[in-house]
Structure formats: structure tokens, C-alpha cells
DRENDOVO-874766 format. One record per residue: x, y, z of N, C-alpha, C in turn; chain; residue number from 1; residue in one letter. Coordinates in pm, whole numbers. Each point is the difference from the previous one (the first is absolute). Layout:
residues N
+--------+--------+--------+--------+--------+--------+--------+--------+--------+-------+-----+-----+
|   n_px |   n_py |   n_pz |  ca_px |  ca_py |  ca_pz |   c_px |   c_py |   c_pz | chain |   n | res |
+--------+--------+--------+--------+--------+--------+--------+--------+--------+-------+-----+-----+
|      X |      Y |      Z |      X |      Y |      Z |      X |      Y |      Z |     A | NUM |   A |
...
+--------+--------+--------+--------+--------+--------+--------+--------+--------+-------+-----+-----+
This chain:
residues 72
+--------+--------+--------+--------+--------+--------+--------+--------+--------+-------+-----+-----+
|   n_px |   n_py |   n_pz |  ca_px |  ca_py |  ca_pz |   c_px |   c_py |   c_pz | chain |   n | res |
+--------+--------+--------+--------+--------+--------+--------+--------+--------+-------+-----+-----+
|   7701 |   8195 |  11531 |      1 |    -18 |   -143 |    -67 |    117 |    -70 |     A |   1 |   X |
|   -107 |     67 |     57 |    -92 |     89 |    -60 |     92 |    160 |    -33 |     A |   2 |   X |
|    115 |    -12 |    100 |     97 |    131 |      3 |     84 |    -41 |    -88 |     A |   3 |   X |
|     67 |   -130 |    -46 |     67 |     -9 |   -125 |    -63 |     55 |    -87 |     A |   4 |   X |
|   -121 |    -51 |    -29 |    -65 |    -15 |   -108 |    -36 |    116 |    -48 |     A |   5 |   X |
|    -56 |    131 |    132 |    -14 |    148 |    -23 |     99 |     51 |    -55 |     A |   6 |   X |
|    165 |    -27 |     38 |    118 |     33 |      2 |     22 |     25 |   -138 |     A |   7 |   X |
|    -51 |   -135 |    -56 |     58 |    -56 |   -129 |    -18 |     83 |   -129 |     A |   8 |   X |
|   -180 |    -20 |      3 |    -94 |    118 |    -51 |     44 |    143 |     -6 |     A |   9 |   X |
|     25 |     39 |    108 |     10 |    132 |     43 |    131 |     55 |    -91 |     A |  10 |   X |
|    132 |    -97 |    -16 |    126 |    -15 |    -63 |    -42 |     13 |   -157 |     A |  11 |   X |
|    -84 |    -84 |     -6 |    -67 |    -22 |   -189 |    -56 |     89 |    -52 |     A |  12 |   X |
|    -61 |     84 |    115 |    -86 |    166 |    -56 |     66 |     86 |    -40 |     A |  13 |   X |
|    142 |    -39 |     40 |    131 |    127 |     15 |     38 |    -19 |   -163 |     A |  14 |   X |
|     11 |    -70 |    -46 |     79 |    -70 |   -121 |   -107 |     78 |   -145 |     A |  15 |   X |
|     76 |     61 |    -58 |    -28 |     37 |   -108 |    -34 |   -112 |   -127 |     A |  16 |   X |
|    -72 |     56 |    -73 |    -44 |   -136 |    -99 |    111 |    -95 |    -89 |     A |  17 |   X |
|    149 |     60 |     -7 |     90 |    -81 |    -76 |     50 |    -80 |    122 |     A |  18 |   X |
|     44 |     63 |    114 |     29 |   -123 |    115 |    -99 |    -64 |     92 |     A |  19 |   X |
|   -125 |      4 |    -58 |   -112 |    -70 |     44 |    -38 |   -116 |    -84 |     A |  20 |   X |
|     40 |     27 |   -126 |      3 |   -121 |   -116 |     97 |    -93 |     53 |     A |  21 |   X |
|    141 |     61 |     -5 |     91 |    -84 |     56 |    -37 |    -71 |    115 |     A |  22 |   X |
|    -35 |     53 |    120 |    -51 |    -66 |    117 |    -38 |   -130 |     13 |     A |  23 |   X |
|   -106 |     15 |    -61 |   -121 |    -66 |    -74 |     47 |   -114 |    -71 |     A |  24 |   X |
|    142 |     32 |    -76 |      6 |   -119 |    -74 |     66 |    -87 |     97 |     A |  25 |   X |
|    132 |     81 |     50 |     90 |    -60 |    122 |    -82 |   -136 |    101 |     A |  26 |   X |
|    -89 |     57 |     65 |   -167 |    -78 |     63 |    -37 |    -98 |    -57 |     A |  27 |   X |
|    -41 |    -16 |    -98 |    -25 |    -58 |   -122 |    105 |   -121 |     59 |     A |  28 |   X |
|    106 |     33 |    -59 |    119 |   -143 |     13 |     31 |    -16 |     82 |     A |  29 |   X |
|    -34 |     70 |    137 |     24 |    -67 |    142 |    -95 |    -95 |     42 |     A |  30 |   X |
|    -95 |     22 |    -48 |   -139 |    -69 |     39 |     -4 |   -129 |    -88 |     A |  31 |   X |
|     74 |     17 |   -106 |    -38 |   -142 |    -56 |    153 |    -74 |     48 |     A |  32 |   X |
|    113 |     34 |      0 |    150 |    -70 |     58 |    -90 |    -37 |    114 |     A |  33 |   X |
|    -22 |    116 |    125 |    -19 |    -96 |    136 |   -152 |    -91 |    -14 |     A |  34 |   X |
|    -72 |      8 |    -89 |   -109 |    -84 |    -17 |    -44 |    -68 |   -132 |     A |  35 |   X |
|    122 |    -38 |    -51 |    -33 |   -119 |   -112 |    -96 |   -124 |     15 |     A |  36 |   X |
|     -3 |    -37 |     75 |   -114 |   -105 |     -4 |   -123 |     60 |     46 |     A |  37 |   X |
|    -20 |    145 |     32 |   -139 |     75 |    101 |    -50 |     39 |   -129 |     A |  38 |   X |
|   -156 |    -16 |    -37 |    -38 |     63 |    -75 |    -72 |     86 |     44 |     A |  39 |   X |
|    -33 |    120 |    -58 |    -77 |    110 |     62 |   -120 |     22 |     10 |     A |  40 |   X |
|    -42 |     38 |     61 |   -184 |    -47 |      6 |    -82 |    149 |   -109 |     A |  41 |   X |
|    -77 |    -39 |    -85 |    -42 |    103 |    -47 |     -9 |     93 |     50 |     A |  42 |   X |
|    -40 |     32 |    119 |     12 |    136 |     59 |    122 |     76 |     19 |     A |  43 |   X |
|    111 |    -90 |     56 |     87 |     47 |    -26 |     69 |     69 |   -120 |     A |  44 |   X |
|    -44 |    -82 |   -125 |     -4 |     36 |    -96 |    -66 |     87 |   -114 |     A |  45 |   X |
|   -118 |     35 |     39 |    -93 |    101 |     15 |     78 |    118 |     48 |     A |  46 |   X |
|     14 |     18 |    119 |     95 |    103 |     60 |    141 |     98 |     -2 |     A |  47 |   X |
|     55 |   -132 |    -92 |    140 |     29 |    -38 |    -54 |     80 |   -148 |     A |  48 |   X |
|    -64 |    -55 |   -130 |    -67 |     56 |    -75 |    -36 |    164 |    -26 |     A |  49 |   X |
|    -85 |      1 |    164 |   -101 |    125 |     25 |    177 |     86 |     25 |     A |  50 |   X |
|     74 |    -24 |     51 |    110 |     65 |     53 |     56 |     44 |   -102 |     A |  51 |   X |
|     26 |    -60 |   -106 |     60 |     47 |   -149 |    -98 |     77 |    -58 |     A |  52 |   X |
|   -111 |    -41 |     29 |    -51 |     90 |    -76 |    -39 |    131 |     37 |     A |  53 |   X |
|     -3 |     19 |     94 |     16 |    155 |    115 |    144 |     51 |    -27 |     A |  54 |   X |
|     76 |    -49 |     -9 |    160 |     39 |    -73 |    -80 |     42 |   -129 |     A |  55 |   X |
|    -27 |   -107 |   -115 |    -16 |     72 |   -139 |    -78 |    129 |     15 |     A |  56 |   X |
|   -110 |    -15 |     70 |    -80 |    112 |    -12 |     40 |    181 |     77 |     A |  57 |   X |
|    153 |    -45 |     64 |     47 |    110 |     57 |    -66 |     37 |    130 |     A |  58 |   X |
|    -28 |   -123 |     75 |    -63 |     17 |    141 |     60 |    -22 |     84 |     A |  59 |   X |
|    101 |     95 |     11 |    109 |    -21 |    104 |     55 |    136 |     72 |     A |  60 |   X |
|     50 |     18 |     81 |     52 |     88 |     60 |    179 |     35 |    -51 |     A |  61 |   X |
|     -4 |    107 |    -62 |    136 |     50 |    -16 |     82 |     51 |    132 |     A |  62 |   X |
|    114 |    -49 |    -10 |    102 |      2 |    101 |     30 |    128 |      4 |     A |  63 |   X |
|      5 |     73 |    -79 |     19 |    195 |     -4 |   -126 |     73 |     75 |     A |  64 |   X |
|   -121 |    -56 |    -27 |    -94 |     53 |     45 |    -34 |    -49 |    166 |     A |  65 |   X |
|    128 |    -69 |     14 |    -89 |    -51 |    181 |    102 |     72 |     53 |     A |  66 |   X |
|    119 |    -12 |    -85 |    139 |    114 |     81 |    -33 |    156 |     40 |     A |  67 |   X |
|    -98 |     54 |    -94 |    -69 |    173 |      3 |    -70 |    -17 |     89 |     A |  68 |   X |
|   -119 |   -106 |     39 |    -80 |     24 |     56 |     82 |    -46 |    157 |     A |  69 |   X |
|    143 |    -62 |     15 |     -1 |     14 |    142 |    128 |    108 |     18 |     A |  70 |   X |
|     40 |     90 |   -118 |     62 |     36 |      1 |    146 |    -42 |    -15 |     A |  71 |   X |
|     79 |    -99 |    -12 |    105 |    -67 |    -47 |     40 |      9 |   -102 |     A |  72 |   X |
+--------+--------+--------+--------+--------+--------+--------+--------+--------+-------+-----+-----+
């Protein structure tokens, strides 16, 4: 599970801030379709939060800038 989960992350760093919004929202409605009756535990919710807000604040990794640095 811990290599999904790196996988996943690792995929989300790639994503520039307009298809990281999108992402984000996409997530958003998967999580509540496959878990309508699950409510989320503040932390979880805490987390998801801190995640947008590292998006607003432009704390993300640009997909141009990881392509230079491996050369791609």
C-alpha cells in the first residue's frame, strides 16, 4: 500500500497547478460517490485542506521543471 501511495504522490507533484486543481476536485467526488455514508475524520480533513492550500500558495512542483532537471 505504502508504494501506491508513494506512486500516487509522486504522480500529484508532476501536475501543474491548473491540473492539480482539477485533480483535486476529481478526488473530491470519488471520495464522497465511493463513501457517502463515511464521514471523514478531521484529520483527514485537516489534510485535504493543508493540500489546497499548498496548491493556493504555489507549493508544488512544476511538471516543466522536473522534465529539465531529468532531462526529458
Amino acid at each position: 500500500m505504502a508504494t501506491l501511495r508513494y506512486e500516487l504522490h509522486r504522480i500529484v507533484d508532476l501536475l501543474d497547478e491548473d491540473d492539480a486543481i482539477h485533480v483535486l476536485e476529481i478526488l473530491k467526488k470519488l471520495i464522497k460517490k465511493n463513501n457517502d455514508d463515511t464521514i471523514l475524520t478531521p484529520d483527514e480533513i485537516k489534510r485535504m485542506e493543508e493540500g489546497e492550500a499548498q496548491i493556493a500558495r504555489g507549493e508544488y512542483v512544476d511538471f516543466e521543471d522536473i522534465k529539465k532537471e531529468y532531462g526529458l
